[in-house]
NUDO-869312 format. One line per 10 residues: number of its first residue (from 1); their letters; for each residue z negated, x, y negated of C-alpha. Coordinates in nm, 3 decimals. Each point is the difference from the previous one (the first is absolute). Example, Ala and Ser with C-alpha at 12.3 -4.5 7.8 and 13.67 -1.06 7.14 Angstrom:
# residues 2
1	as	-0.780 1.230 0.450 ~ 0.066 0.137 -0.344
//
This chain:
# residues 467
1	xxxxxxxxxx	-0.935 -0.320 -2.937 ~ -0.246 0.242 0.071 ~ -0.223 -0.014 0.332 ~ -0.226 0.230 0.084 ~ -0.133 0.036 0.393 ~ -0.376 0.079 0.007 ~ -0.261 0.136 0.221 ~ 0.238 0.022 0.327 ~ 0.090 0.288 0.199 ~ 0.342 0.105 -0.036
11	xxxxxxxxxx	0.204 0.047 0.333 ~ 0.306 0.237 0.039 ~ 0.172 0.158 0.333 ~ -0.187 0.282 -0.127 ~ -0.381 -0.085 -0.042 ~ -0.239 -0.256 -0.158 ~ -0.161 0.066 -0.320 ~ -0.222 -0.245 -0.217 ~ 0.239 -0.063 -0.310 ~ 0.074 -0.253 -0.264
21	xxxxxxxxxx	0.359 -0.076 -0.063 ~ 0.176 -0.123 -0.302 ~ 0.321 -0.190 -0.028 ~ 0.236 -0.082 -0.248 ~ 0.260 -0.296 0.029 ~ 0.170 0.137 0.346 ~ -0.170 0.344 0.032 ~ -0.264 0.171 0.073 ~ -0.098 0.225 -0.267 ~ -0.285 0.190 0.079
31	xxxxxxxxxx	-0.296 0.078 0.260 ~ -0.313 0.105 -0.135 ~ -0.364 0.085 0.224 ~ -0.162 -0.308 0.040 ~ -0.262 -0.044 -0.298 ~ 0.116 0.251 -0.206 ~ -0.006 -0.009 -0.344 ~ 0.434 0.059 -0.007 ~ -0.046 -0.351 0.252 ~ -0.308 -0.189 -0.218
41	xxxxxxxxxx	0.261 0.045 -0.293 ~ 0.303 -0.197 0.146 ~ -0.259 -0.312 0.044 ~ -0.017 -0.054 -0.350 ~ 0.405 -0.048 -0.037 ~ 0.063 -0.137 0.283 ~ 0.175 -0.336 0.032 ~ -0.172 -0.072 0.425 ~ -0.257 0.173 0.171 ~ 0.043 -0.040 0.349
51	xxxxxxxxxx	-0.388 0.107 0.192 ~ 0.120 0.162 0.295 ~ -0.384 0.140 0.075 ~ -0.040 0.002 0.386 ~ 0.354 0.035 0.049 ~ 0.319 0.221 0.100 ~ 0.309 -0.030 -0.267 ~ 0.316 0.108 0.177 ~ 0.351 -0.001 -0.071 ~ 0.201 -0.333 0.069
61	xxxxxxxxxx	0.142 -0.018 0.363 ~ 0.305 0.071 0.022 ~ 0.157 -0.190 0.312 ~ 0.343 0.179 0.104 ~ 0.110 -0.218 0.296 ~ 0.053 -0.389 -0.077 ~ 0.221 -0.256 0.068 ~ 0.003 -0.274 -0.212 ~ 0.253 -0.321 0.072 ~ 0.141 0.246 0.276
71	xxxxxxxxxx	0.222 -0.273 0.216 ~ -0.048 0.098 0.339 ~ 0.132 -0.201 0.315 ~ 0.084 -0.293 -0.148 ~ -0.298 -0.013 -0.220 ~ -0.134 0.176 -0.288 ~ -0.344 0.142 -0.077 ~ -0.252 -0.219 -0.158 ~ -0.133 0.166 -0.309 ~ 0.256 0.009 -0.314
81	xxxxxxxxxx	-0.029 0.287 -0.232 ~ -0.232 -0.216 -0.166 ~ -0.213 -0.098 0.231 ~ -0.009 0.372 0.158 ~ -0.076 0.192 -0.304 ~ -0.278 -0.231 -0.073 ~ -0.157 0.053 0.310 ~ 0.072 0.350 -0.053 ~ -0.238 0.005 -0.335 ~ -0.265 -0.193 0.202
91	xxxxxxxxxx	0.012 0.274 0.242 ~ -0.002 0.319 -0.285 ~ 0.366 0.082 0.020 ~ 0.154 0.026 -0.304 ~ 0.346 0.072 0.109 ~ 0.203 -0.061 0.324 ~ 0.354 0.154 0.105 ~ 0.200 -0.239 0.154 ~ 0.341 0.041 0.234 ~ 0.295 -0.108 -0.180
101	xxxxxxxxxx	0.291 -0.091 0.336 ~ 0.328 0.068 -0.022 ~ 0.210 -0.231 0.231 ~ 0.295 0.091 0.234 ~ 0.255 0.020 -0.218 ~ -0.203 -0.027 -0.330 ~ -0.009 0.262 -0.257 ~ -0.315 0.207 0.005 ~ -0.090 -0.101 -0.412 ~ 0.124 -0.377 0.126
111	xxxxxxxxxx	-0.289 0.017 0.204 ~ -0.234 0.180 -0.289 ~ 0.129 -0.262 -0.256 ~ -0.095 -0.331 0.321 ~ -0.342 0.143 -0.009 ~ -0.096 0.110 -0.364 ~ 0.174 -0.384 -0.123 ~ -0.314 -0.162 0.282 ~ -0.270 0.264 -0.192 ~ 0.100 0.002 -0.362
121	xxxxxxxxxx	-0.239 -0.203 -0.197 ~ -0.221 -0.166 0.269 ~ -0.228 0.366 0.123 ~ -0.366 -0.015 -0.099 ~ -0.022 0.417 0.060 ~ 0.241 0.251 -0.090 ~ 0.306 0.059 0.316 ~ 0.283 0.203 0.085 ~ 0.233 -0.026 0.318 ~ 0.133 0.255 0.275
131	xxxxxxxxxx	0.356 -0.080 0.125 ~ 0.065 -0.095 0.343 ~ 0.357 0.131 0.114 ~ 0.106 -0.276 0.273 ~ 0.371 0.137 -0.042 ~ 0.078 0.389 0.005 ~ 0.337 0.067 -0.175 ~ 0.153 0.220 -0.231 ~ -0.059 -0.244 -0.292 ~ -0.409 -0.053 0.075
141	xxxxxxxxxx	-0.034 0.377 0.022 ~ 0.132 0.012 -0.361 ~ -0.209 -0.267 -0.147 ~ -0.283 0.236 0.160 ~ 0.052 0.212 -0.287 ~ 0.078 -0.284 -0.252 ~ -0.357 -0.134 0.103 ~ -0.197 0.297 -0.009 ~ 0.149 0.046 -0.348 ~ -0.155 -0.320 -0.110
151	xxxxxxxxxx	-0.349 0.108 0.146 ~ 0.024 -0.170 0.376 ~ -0.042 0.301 0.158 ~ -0.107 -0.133 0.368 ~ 0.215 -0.123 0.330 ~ -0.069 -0.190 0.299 ~ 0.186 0.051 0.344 ~ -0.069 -0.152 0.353 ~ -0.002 0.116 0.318 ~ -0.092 -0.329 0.082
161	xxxxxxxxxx	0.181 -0.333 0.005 ~ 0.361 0.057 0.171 ~ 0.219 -0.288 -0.180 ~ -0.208 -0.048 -0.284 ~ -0.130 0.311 -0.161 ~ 0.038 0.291 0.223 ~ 0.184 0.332 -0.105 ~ 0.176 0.219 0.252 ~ -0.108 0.379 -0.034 ~ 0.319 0.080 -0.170
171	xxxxxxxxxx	-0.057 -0.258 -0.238 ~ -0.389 0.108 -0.051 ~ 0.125 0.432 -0.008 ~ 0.262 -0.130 -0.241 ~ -0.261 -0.207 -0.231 ~ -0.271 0.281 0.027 ~ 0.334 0.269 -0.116 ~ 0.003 -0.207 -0.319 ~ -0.367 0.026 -0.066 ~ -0.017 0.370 0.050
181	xxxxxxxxxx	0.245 0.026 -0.288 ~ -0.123 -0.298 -0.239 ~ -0.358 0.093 0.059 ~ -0.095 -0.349 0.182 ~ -0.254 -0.097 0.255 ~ 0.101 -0.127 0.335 ~ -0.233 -0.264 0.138 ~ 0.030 -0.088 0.344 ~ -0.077 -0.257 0.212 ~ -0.013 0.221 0.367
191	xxxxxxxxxx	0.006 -0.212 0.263 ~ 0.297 0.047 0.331 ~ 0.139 -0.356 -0.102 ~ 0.285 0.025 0.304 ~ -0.227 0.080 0.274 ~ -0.227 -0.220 -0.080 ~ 0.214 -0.320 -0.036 ~ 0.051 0.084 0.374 ~ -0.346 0.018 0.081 ~ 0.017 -0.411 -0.184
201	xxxxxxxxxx	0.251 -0.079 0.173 ~ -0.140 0.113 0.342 ~ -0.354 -0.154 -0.129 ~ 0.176 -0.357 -0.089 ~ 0.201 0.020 0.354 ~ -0.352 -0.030 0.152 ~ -0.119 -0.261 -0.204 ~ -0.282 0.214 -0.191 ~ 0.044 -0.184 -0.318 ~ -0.351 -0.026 -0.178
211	xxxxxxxxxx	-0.075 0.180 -0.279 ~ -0.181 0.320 0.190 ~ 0.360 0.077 0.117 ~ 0.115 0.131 -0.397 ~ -0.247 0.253 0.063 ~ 0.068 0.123 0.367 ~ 0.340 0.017 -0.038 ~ -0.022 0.193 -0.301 ~ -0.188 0.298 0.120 ~ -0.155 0.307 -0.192
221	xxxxxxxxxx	0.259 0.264 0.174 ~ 0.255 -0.201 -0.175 ~ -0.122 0.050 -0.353 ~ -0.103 0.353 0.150 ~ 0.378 0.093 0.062 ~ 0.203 -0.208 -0.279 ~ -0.305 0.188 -0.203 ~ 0.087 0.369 0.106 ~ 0.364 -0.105 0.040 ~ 0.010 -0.067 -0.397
231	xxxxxxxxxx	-0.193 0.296 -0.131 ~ 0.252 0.250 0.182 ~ 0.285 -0.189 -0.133 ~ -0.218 0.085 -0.350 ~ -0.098 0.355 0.075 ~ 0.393 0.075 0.072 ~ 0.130 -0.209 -0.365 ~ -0.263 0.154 -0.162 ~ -0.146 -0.320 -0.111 ~ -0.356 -0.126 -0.053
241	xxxxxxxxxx	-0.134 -0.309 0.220 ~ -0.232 -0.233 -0.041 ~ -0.091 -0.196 0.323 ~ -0.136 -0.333 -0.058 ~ -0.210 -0.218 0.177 ~ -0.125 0.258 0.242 ~ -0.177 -0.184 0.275 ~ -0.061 0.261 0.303 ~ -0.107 0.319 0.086 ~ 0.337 0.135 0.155
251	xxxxxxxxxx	0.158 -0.039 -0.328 ~ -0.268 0.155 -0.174 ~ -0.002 0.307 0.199 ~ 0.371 0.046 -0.102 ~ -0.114 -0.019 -0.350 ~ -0.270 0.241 0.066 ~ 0.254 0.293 0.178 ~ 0.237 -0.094 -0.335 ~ -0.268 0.069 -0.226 ~ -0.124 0.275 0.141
261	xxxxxxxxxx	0.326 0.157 0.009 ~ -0.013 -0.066 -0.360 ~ 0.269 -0.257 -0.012 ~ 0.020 -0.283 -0.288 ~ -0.095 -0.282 0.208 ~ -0.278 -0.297 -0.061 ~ -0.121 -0.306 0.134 ~ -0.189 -0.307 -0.102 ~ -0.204 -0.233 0.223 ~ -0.140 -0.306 -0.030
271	xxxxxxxxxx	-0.374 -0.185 -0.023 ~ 0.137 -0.197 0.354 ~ 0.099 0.298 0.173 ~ -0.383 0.138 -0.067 ~ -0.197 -0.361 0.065 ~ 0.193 -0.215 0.243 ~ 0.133 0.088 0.284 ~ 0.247 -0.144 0.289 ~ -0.293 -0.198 0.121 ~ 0.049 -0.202 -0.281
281	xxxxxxxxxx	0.344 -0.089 0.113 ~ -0.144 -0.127 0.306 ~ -0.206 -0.299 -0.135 ~ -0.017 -0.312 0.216 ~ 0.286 -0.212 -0.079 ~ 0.271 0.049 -0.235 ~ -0.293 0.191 -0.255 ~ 0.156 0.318 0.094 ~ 0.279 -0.072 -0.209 ~ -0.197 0.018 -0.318
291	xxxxxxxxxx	-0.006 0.397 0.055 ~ 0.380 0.027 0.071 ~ 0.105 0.271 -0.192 ~ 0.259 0.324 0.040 ~ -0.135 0.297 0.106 ~ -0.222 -0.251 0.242 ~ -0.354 0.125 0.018 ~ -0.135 0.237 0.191 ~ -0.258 -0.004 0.280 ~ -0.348 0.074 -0.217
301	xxxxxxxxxx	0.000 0.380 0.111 ~ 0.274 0.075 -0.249 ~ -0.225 -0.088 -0.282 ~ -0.193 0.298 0.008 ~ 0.304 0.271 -0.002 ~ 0.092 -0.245 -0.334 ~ -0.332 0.027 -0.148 ~ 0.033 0.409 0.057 ~ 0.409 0.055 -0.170 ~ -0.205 -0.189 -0.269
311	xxxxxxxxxx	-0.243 0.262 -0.054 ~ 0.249 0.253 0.037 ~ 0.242 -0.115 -0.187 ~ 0.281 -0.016 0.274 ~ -0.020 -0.347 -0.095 ~ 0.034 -0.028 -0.347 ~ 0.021 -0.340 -0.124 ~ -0.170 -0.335 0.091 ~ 0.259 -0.277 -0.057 ~ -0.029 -0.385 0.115
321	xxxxxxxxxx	0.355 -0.077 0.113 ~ -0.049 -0.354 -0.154 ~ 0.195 -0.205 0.168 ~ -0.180 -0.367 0.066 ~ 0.128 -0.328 0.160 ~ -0.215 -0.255 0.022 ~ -0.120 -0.096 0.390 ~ 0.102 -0.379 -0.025 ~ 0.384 -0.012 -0.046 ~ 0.021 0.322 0.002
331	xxxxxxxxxx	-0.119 0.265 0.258 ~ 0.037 -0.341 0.208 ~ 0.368 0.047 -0.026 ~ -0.098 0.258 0.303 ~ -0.149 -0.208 0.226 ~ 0.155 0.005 0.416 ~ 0.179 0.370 -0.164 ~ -0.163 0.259 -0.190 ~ 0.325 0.127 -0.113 ~ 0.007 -0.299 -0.228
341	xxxxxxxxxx	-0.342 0.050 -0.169 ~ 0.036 0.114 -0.378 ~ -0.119 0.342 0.028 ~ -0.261 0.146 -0.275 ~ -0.376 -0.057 -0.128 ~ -0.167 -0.119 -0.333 ~ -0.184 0.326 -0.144 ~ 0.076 0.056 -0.335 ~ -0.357 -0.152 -0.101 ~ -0.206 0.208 0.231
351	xxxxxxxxxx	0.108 0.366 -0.024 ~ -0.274 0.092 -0.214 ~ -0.263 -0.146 0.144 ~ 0.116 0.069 0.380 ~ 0.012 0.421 -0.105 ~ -0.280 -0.006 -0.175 ~ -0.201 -0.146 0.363 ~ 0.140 0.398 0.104 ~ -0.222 0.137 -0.305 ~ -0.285 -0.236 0.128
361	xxxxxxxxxx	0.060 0.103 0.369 ~ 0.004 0.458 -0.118 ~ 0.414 -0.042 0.115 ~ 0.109 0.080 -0.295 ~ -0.168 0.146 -0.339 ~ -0.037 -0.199 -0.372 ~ 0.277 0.199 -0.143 ~ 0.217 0.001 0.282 ~ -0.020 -0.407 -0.015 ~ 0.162 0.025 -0.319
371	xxxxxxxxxx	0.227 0.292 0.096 ~ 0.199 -0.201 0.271 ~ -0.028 -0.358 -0.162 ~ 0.110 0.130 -0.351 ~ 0.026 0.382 -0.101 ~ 0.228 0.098 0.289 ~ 0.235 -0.312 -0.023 ~ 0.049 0.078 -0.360 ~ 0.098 0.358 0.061 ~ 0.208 -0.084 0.348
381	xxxxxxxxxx	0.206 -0.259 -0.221 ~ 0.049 0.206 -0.363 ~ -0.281 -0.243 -0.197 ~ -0.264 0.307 -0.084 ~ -0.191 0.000 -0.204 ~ 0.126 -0.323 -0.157 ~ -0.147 -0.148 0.310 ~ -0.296 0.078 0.257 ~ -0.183 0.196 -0.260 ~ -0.264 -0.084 -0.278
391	xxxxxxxxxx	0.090 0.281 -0.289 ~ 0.118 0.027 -0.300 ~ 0.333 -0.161 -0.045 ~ 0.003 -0.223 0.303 ~ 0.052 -0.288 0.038 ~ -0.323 -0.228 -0.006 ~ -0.015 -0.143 0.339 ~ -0.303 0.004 0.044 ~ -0.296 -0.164 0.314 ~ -0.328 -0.043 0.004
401	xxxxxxxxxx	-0.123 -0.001 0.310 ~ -0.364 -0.093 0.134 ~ -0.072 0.204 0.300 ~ -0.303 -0.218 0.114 ~ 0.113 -0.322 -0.002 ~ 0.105 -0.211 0.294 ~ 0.282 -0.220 0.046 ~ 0.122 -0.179 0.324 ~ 0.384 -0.044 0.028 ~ 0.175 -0.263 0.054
411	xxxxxxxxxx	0.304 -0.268 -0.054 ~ -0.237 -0.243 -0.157 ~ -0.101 0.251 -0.253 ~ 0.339 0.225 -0.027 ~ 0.284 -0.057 -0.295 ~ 0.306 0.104 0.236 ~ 0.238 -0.305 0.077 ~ -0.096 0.033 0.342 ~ -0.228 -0.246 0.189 ~ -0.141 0.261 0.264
421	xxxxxxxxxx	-0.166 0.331 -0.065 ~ 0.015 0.292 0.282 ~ -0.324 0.079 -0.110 ~ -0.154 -0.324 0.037 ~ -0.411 0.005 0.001 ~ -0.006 0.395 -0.045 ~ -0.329 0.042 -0.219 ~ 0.112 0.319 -0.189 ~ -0.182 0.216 -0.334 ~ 0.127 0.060 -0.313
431	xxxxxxxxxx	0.167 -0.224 -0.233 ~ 0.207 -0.033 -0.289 ~ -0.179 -0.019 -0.308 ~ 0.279 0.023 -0.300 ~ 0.352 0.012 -0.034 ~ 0.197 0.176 -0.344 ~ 0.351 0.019 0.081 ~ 0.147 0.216 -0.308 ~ -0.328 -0.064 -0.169 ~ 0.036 -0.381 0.033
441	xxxxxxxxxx	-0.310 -0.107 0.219 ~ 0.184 -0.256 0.264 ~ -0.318 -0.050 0.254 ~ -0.361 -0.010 -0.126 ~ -0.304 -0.217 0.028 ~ 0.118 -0.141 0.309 ~ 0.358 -0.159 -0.179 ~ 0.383 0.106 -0.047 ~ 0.053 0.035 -0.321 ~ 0.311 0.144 0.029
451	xxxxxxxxxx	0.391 -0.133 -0.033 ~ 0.309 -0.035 0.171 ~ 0.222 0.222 -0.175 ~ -0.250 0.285 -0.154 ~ 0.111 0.218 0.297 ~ 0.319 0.230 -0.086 ~ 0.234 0.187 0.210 ~ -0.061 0.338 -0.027 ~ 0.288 0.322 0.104 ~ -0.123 0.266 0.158
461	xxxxxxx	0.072 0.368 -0.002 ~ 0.013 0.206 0.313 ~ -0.222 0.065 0.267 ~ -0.317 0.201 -0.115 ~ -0.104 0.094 0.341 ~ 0.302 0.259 0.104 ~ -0.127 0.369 0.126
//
């Protein structure tokens, strides 16, 4: 199958550029100037012409922070693998990474074998998996190397979660040790989980049990300190971090001093982080719960010092942290105690669309949009330029994207297994046009004409990013 992408303008982390691109089965396999006589020759041979006129054609999204069937306090997250991915190509993201638990006592690859056997033949996009490490021993240190050897070259440890998740700083030094000597990435979830299961406790002592409470007893200086805490404890093993999640300006100023110091340390944030706010936690009722997720949100005037590490890439990476449970049944499992209210947001579909409203508003640039959504994920997690490039050789995931049209969100409209939308009634611009995941167009003309199963795991090498 040969498909050749006419008329658009091409957009890479680098520039824009009015080209024609040509693909072959899986790849792309050239760029030529639009109307050229190199690009008026491929029409005659080729098998599709897709008119892209009018419109940007970007890498696929790449989506490095998902959780898909993630069982979380005594309930597990509504979208499948199936059901995620698709509304992942509806969204232009060709490929997610998804977090692969190990459980107390559970081998590391146990864990890596639970989660690829609920993704193997049901992903509509292309997906790969960090490992969480939920039990630091001499045995999941080892299978550290054994994993990166296979091409899962990425590990998650909390500060956060005392019983459940959380690491002790031994245990964290100990796990970043490893990665300094297998080459791995440390992702870390920086939050001061102890103190701030007192700060619950004191909060449900008083009887402040509405959904507001997640956020106020969950304040910035804690993801400030667990945030500085971790990259010391990476600056001394030698170690590169990658921060996810970040919420708050305290813990972005640590990353700030650690990059300018010229340390190997990143961070992600997320669409909610830069559009809602702890306001929205507040809602009349129980409607707070809805935005319930971990880092809380931040009072609005955090948004801006976001929008900025974007621009200067102190923030590297926009990532969803898909994690959705459904209001009724779910989120309702909170109700008279926050602590009890399944904590994450549906996102997965909206990443796109919710960065490019930072183009529209002069936050960000064109090529930066595509830089943090799909370039620099690709290079933070060993997938360039197979991934988050259109060149020669890589792989055709491909978007075409209308800048100019309008589209109003919402969970009458959406394709996540989710029956609320944080985003509900936000008339945005800019919206997907055409989906090609490896060359196999999977959204276009308004339909999915995708599959479950066309998506394939994927290894990855090691981080791209490192100074």
């Amino acid at each position: 199958m040969r498909s050749l992408i006419r008329g658009g303008t091409v957009v890479s982390a680098e520039g824009a550029s009015a080209l024609d691109v040509l693909v072959e089965d899986e790849r792309v396999v050239a760029l030529a100037a639009g109307g050229s006589e190199l690009a008026g020759s491929w029409q005659e041979g080729a098998d599709r012409v897709l008119e892209a006129a009018g419109k940007y054609v970007i890498p696929g999204g790449i989506d490095a922070h998902t959780h898909m069937e993630m069982p979380f306090g005594g309930t597990m997250s509504a979208d499948t693998f199936e059901t995620g991915t698709r509304a992942a190509a509806w969204g232009g993201t060709t490929m997610i990474i998804d977090f692969a638990i190990q459980s107390k006592g559970q081998s590391l690859i146990a864990g890596m074998d639970a989660w690829q056997s609920k993704a193997d033949g049901v992903c509509a996009v292309d997906y790969s998996f960090h490992a969480i490490i939920s039990d630091v021993n001499e045995s999941s240190l080892k299978e550290m190397d054994v994993l990166v050897e296979q091409g899962v070259t990425s590990f998650k440890l909390f500060m956060a979660y005392p019983g459940v998740f959380y690491a002790t700083d031994r245990e964290i030094f100990q796990a970043m040790d490893r990665a300094a000597g297998n080459g791995a990435l440390i992702m870390m979830h920086a939050e001061n989980g102890i103190a701030i299961d007192a700060i619950v406790a004191a909060a449900l002592a008083k009887g402040q049990t509405d959904p507001i409470f997640h956020g106020l007893t969950r304040p910035a200086e804690m993801e400030g300190e667990a945030a500085h805490r971790a990259i010391t404890l990476a600056q001394v093993a030698k170690a590169p971090l990658y921060i996810v999640h970040l919420s708050s300006e305290p813990a972005l100023a640590a990353v700030v001093a650690a990059r300018d110091r010229g340390q190997n340390t990143f961070a992600e944030t997320c669409p909610q982080y830069l559009f809602l706010s702890e306001d929205d936690m507040a809602r009349p009722g129980f409607e707070g719960a809805k935005f319930v997720c971990t880092p809380p949100l931040r009072p609005r005037h955090h948004q801006a010092a976001l929008w900025r590490g974007l621009r200067t890439d102190d923030l590297s990476v926009v990532a969803t942290d898909h994690c959705p449970f459904c209001f009724a049944e779910q989120k309702e499992l909170g109700v008279g105690d926050f602590t009890k209210i399944p904590n994450g947001l549906p996102g997965v579909e909206n990443r796109m669309d919710l960065i490019f409203q930072g183009v529209v508003a002069g936050e960000i640039t064109l090529p930066r949009w595509v830089e943090v959504t799909s370039t620099n994920p690709a290079k933070m997690f060993g997938l360039y330029p197979k991934k988050g490039a259109i060149a020669p050789g890589s792989d055709a995931d491909i978007v075409i994207y209308d800048p100019l049209a309008t589209q109003t969100i919402s969970a009458a409209t959406h394709h996540m297994a989710v029956d609320y939308s944080c985003y509900e009634g936000m008339t945005i611009t800019g919206h997907v046009d055409t989906v090609l995941s490896r060359g196999r167009q999977i959204i276009g003309g308004g339909a999915y004409t995708g599959e479950a199963g066309h998506g394939r795991f994927v290894t990855r090498q090691l981080c791209q990013r490192l100074g």
